[in-house]
C-alpha positions in Angstrom: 23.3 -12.7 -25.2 23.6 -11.1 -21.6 22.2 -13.4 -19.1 19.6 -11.4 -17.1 20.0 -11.1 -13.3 16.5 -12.6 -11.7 13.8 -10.6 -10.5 14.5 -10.6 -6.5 11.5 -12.3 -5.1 8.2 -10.5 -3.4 8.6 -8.5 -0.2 5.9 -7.8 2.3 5.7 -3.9 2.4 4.3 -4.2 6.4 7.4 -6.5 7.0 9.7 -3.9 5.5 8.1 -0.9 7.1 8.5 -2.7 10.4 11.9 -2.7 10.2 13.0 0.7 9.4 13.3 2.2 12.5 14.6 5.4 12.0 11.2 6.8 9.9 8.8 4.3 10.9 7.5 6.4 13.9 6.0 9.9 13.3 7.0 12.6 15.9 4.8 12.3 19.1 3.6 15.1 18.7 2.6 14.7 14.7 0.6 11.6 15.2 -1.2 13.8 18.1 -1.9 16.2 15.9 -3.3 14.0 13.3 -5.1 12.1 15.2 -7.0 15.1 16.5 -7.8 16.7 13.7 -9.0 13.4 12.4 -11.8 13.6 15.1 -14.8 14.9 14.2 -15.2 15.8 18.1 -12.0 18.0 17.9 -11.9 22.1 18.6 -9.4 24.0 17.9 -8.3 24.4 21.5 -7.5 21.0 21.8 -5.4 21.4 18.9 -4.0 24.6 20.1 -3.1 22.7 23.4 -1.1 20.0 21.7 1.0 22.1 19.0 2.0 24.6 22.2 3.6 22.2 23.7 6.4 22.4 21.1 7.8 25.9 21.1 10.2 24.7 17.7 7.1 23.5 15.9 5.1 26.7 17.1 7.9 28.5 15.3 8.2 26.6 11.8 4.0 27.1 12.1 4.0 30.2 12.4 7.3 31.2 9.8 5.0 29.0 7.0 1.6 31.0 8.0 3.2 34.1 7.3 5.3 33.3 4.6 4.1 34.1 0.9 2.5 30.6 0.6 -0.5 31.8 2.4 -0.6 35.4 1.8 -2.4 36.7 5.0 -2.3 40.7 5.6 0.0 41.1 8.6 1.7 38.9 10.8 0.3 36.6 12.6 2.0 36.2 15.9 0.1 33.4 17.6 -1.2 29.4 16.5 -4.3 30.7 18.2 -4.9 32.7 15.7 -3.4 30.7 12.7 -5.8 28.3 13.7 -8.8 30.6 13.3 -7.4 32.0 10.3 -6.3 29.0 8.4 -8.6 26.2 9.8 -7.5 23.1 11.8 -6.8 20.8 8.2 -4.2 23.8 7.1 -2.2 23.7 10.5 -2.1 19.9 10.7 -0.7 19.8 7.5 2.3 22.3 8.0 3.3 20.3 11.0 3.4 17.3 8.6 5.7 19.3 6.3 7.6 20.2 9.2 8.1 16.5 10.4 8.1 14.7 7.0 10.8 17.5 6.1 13.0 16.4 9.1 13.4 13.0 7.7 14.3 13.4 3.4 17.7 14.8 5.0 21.2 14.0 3.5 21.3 10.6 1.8 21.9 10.6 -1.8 19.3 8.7 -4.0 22.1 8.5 -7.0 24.1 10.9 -9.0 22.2 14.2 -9.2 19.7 13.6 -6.6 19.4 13.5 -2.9 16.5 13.3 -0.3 16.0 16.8 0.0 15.3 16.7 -4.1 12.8 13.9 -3.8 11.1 16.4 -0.5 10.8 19.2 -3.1 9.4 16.8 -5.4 6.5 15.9 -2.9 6.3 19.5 -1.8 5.7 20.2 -5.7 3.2 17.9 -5.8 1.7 18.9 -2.6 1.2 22.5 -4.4 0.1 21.1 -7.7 -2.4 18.9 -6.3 -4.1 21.8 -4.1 -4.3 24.0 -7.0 -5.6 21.8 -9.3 -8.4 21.4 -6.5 -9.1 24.8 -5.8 -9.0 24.7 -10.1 -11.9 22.3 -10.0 -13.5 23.7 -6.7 -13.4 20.5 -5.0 -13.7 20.8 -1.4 -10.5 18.6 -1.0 -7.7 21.1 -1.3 -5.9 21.0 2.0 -6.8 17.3 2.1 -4.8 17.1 -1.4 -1.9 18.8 -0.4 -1.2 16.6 2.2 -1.8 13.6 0.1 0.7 15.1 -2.7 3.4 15.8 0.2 3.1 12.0 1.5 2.6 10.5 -1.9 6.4 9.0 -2.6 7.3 8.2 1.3 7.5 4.6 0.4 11.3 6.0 -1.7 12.5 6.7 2.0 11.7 3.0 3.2 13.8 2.0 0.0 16.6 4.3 0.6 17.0 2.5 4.4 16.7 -0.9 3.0 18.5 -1.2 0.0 20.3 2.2 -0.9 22.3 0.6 -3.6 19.6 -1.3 -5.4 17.4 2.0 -5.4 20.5 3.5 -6.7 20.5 1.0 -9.4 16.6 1.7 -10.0 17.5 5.2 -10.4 20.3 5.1 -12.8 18.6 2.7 -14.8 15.3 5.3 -15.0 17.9 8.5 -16.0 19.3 6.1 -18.9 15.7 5.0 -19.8 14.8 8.3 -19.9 11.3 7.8 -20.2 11.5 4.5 -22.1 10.8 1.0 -21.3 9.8 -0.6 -18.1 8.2 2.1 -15.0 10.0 3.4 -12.1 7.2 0.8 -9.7 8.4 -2.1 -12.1 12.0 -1.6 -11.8 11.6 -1.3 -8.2 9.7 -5.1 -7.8 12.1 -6.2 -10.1 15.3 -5.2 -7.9 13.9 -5.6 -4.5 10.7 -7.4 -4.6 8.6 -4.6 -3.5 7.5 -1.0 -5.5 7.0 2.6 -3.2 3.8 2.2 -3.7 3.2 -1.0 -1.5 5.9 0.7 0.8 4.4 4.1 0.9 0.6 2.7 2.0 2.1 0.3 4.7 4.5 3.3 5.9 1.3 5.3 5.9 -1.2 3.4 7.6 1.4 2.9 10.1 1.6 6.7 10.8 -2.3 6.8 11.3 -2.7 8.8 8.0 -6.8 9.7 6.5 -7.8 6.4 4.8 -7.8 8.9 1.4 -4.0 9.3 1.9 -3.0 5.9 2.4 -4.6 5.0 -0.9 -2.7 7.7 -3.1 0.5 6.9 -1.3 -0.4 3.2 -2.8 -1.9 3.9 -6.1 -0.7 7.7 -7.4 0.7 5.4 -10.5 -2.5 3.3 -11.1 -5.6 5.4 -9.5 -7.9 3.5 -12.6 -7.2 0.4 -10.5 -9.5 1.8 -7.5 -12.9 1.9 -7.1 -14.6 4.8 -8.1 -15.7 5.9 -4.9 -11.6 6.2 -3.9 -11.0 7.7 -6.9 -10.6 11.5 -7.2 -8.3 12.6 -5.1 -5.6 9.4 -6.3 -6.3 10.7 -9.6 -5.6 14.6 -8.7 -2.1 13.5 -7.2 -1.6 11.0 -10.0 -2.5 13.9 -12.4 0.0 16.3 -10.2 2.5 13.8 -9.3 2.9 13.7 -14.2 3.1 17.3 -13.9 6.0 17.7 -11.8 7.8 15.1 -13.1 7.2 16.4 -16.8 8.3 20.1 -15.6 11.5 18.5 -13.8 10.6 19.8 -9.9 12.5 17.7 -7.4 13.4 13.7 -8.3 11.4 13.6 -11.3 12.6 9.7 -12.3 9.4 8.2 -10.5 6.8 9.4 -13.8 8.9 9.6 -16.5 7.1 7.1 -18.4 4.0 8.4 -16.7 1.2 10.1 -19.5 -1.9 11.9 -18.6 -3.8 9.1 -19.6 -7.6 9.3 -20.1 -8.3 6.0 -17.9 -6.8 7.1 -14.9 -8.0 10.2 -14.8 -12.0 8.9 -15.1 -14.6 10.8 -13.1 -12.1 13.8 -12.6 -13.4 16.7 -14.6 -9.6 18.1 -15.3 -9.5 20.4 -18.0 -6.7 20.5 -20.4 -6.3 24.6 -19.6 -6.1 23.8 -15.8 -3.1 22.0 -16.4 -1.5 24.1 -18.2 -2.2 26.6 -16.0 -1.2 24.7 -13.0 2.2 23.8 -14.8 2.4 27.5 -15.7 2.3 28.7 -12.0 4.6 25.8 -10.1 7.4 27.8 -10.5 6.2 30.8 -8.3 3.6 27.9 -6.3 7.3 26.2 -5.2 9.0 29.4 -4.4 6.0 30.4 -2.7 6.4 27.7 -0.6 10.2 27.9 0.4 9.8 27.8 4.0 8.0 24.2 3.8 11.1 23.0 1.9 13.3 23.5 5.5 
């Protein structure tokens, strides 16, 4: 019999985040942003002040607001007015896009997939996760796009670390194929430490809502919350299957993934919203070109 290599021993995701220098600071100007629309006491002008301080930022804003992902009549020529138009939630998220998109550049996960695949993947999910909102008429929907987009950052901490053990964790989920031990398992199995753990450290670190921290660290397990933390873990853990399933981006992370009754608890998802939502990701993804970079 094959002697098995041993599991590598536990990593401290805060430890690991600490050290990866190149991602674990948010643009300046990003954790501004956040941080202001994360205060209750904000206006729109303060928000207005900070984003025009950054005439390429101003730009990608405003080529997202009046792409087909939003669908306004005419163009709108100034953030002022994005801002009235879209809300302060809506603007703070395509300047996360625009950031986060800046750093899922180049590096190759393994054969057939790079960064800028697993970006589309969290873009997809982004989109799924919003329209599965808007489905249910939750009043969450901007909230859970941005907590789709951030949901897998912990892969970039991996991919800094230990590129060729993710490698290995990704070859061994294509020959899998949807069998045997998950994606998270492999991962604490190669390097101590899943993207889960990774993703809520890298998260907290960047000053994300409280909401999004947790579905970057349980998208794969949302039964293992609270219920009070629940739904919006649920929505992107109920997104995050789709786009796997329909092959958008990396789709290695949930191939063993179900939509399983337990995890989904307390979420009223209809079987025809899914299947409407995996109907229109196609056109929701194309839609939304322009936050892909």
């Amino acid at each position: 019999m094959p002697v098995l290599a041993a599991a590598a021993r536990p990593v401290d995701p805060h430890e690991a985040v600490r050290k990866v220098t190149t991602i674990a600071t948010l643009p300046e100007v990003t954790a501004k942003i956040i941080a202001t629309v994360e205060d209750p006491k904000s206006s729109a002008q303060a928000l207005h002040k900070i984003v025009s301080h950054d005439p390429a930022l101003v730009t990608r804003i405003l080529k997202v607001v009046n792409s087909a992902f939003y669908g306004l009549p005419g163009q709108i020529g100034s953030i002022e007015r994005a801002i009235v138009l879209l809300g302060l939630n809506a603007v703070k998220n395509i300047a996360v896009a625009a950031s986060l998109g800046q750093l899922f550049r180049g590096a190759k996960l393994c054969e057939g997939f790079t960064a800028r695949d697993l970006w589309r993947h969290c873009v997809a999910v982004g989109l799924a996760s919003r329209d599965l909102a808007k489905q249910m008429k939750l009043p969450m929907a901007d909230e859970a796009f941005l907590a789709g987009m951030i949901h897998d950052v912990g892969i970039l901490v991996s991919l800094q670390l230990w590129p060729e053990q993710l490698r290995g964790v990704c070859e061994r989920a294509k020959l899998a194929n949807g069998g045997g031990a998950s994606f998270c398992e492999m991962e604490r199995d190669a390097v101590g430490v899943d993207h889960q753990q990774l993703g809520q450290a890298l998260s907290e670190l960047w000053k994300f809502p409280r909401s999004c921290q947790l579905v970057a660290g349980h998208h794969h397990a949302p039964a293992a919350l609270g219920d009070q933390s629940r739904v919006l873990v649920s929505l992107v853990y109920a997104a995050d299957t789709i786009c796997c399933q329909s092959k958008h981006g990396l789709n290695l992370t949930a191939l063993t993934q179900k939509l399983d009754a337990a995890e989904l608890e307390g979420l009223k998802l209809e079987k025809a919203m899914i299947e409407r939502t995996t109907a229109n990701l196609d056109g929701l993804v194309e839609a939304a070109a322009t936050l892909l970079g």
